[in-house]
C-alpha positions as CSV (number, residue, x, y, z in Angstrom):
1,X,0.0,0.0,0.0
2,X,1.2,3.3,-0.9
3,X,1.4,5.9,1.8
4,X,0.7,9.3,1.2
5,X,2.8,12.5,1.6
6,X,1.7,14.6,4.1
7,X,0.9,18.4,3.2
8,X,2.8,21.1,4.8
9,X,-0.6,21.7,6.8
10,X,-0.6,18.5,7.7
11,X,2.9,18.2,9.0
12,X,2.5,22.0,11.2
13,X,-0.1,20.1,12.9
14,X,2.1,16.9,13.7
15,X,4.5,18.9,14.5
16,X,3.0,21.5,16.7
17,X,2.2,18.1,19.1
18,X,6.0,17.1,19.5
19,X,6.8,18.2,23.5
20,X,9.1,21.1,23.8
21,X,8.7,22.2,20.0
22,X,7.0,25.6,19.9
23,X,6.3,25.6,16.1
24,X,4.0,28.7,16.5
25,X,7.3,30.3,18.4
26,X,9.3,28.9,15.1
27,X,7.2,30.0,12.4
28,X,7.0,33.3,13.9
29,X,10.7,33.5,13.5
30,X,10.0,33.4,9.4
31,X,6.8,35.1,8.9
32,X,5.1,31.9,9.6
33,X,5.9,30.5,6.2
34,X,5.4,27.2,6.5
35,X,7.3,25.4,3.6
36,X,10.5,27.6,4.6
37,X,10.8,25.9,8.2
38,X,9.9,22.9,7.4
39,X,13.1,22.9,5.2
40,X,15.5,24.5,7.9
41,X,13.9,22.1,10.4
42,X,14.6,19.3,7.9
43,X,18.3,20.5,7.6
44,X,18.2,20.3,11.7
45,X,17.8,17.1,11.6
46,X,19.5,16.0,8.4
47,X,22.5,17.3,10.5
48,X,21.9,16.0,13.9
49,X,24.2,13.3,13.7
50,X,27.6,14.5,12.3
51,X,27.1,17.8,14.5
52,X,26.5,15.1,17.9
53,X,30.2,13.7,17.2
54,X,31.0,17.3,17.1
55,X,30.1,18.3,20.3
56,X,31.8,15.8,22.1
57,X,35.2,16.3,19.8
58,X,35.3,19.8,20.8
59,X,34.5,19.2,24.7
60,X,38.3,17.7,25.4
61,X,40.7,19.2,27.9
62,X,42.4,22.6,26.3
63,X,41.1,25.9,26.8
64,X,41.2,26.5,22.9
65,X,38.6,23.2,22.2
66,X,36.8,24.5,25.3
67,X,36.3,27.6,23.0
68,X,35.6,25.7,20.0
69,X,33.0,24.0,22.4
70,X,31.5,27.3,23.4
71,X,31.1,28.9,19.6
72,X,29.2,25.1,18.6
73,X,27.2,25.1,21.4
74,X,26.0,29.3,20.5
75,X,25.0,28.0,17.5
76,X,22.9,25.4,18.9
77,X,21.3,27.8,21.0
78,X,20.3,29.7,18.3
79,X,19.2,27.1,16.0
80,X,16.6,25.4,18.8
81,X,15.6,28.7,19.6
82,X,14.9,29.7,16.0
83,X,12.7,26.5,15.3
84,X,11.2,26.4,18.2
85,X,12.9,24.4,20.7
86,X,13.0,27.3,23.5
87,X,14.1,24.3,26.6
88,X,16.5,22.8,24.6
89,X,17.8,26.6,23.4
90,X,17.9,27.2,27.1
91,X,19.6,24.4,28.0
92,X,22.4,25.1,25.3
93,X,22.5,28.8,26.6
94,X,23.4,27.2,30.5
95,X,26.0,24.8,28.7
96,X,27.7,28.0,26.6
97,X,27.9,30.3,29.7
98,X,29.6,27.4,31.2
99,X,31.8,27.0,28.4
100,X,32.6,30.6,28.9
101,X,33.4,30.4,32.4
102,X,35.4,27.3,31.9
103,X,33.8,25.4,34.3
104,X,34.3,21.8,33.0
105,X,32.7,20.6,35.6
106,X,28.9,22.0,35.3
107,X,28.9,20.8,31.6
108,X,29.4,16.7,31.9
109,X,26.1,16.2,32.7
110,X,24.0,18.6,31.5
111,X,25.9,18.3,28.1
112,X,25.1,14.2,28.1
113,X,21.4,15.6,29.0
114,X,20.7,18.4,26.4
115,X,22.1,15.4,23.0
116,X,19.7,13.3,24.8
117,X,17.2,15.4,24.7
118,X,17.8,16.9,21.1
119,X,18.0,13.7,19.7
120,X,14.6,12.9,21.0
121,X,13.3,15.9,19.0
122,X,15.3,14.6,16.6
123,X,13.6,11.3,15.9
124,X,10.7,12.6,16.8
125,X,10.5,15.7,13.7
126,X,12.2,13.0,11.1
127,X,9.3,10.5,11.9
128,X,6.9,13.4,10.6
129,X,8.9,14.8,8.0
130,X,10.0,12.0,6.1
């Protein structure tokens, strides 16, 4: 049986009953045009993966991968918080001022906790989107 593609209508409305995904917070970002983010959501999670490894590369034990830690993790915050994703862009905001105060120590856990938690929205967006 052949399945059907889902509109862009039809998507917004899956979408808008993931947990912690604010699409009406999201849309308002772009002038609530839907078919423009649901592509930049797309690219989200087309990237997910390789961008994970990143994160974990660049939290090692120098202060200049510290840094590099700190500029990945702004862009994270930005991202979540562009689509939507306003706990997750909080979470990443806690982890970059961490970053920024080089405090190791208050990123271990709450780092594990956020790629958890962004990988949930993850599977959960690429289940309505593809």
């Amino acid at each position: 049986m052949e399945t059907k593609e889902l509109t862009n209508e039809e998507k917004i409305a899956a979408l808008r009953q993931i947990p912690g995904l604010d699409v009406s917070a999201g849309l308002a970002v772009i002038a609530n045009m839907e078919a423009p983010y649901l592509r930049i959501l797309g690219l989200f999670v087309k990237n997910w993966g390789t961008n994970e490894s990143k994160l974990d590369e660049e939290f090692c034990e120098t202060q200049d991968e510290l840094e590099g830690f700190r500029t990945l993790i702004h862009g994270y915050k930005s991202a979540l918080g562009n689509l939507g994703a306003l706990e997750l862009a909080e979470k990443a905001f806690s982890l970059e001022t961490s970053a920024k105060n080089n405090n190791r120590a208050a990123i271990e856990q709450p780092l594990s906790e956020f790629k958890s938690g962004v990988s949930q929205l993850v599977a959960a967006v690429e289940r309505i989107l593809s």
